[in-house]
C-alpha positions, 0 to 999 in steps of 0.5 A: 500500500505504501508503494502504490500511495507513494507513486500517486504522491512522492514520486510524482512531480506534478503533486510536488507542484500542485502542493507547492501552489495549493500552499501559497494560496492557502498561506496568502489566504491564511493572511501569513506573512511573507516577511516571516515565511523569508525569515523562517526559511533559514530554519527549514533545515532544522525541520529534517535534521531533527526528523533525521535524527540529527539533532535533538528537540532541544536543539531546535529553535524555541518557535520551532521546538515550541510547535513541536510540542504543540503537535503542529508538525507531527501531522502530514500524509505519509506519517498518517498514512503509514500510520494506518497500514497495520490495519490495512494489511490486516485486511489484506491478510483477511482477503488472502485467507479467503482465497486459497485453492486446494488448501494452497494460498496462491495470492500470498505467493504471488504477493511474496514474490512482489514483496521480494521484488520491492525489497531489493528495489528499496535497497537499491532506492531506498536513499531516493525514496528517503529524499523524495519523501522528506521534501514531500513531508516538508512542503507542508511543514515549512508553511505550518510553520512559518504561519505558526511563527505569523500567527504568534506575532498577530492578534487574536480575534477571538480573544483580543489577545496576541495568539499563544502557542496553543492558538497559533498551532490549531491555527496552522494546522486549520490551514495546512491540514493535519492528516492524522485526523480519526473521525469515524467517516474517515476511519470507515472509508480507510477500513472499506 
């Protein structure tokens, strides 16, 4: 399922575009500043490091660190998706169980067979697949945040107040979807 997600998304060049776009739309919309976003830029790279393993929570800039602890950055399609596997290949394994002919299950062999084919060809892209992934996550990521750090300098017009963490993460978050979502349509429609 990762794969098949993957090619329709992370490997596809107008995806890429059509995201990029979607999000400064969205971002303009959002009345983000751009003044901001210029300024933010010299953080995305922190986003990845960290991701990576590279460096630590603590060793991330406070905005960045605080919308972390937020939730604001944990929340993007592949994560989410990949979250959702285990129930998917439950299924799968349901649907294989039901189609055996003489006792023998054909599709699982069949389905072995790609399954090998896949894990040497990940052996082979694997450090392809982890770049074209990371710049997929990060599209998002880099305008989440730079309407976090926007909306933390704005007022609130809910509260009169200059946002708080809290505020300006639900924020980002609203504008740049948080994909991780659990409503019980969207948990019946992944199960179908």
């Amino acid at each position: 399922q990762s794969f098949w997600k993957k090619t329709k998304t992370v490997y596809n060049p107008a995806v890429h575009m059509n995201n990029l776009v979607a999000n400064f739309s969205m971002f303009y919309m959002a009345n983000g500043s751009w003044k901001v976003f210029a300024q933010a830029r010299k953080e995305f790279g922190k986003i990845l490091d960290y991701e990576r393993g590279k460096i630590g929570l603590d060793d991330l800039p406070k905005d960045l660190r605080d919308l972390y602890n937020e939730g604001g950055l944990s929340a993007d399609m592949i994560t989410a998706e990949m979250r959702q596997g285990g129930k998917f290949e439950r299924r799968i394994e349901e649907l294989l169980d039901s189609y055996k002919v003489n006792g023998k299950e054909f599709m699982s062999d069949a389905l072995d067979t790609g399954a090998r084919q896949l894990r040497k060809a990940g052996r082979i892209y694997g450090s392809v697949d982890r770049f074209a992934s990371d710049w997929y996550q990060l599209e998002d990521k880099i305008f989440r945040y730079s309407l976090y750090k926007t909306r933390k300098q704005q007022i609130n017009p809910k509260t009169g107040k200059i946002y708080t963490n809290e505020e300006a993460a639900k924020d980002a978050i609203k504008y740049f979807i948080d994909y991780d979502i659990n409503s019980a349509d969207l948990i019946e429609s992944r199960e179908i």
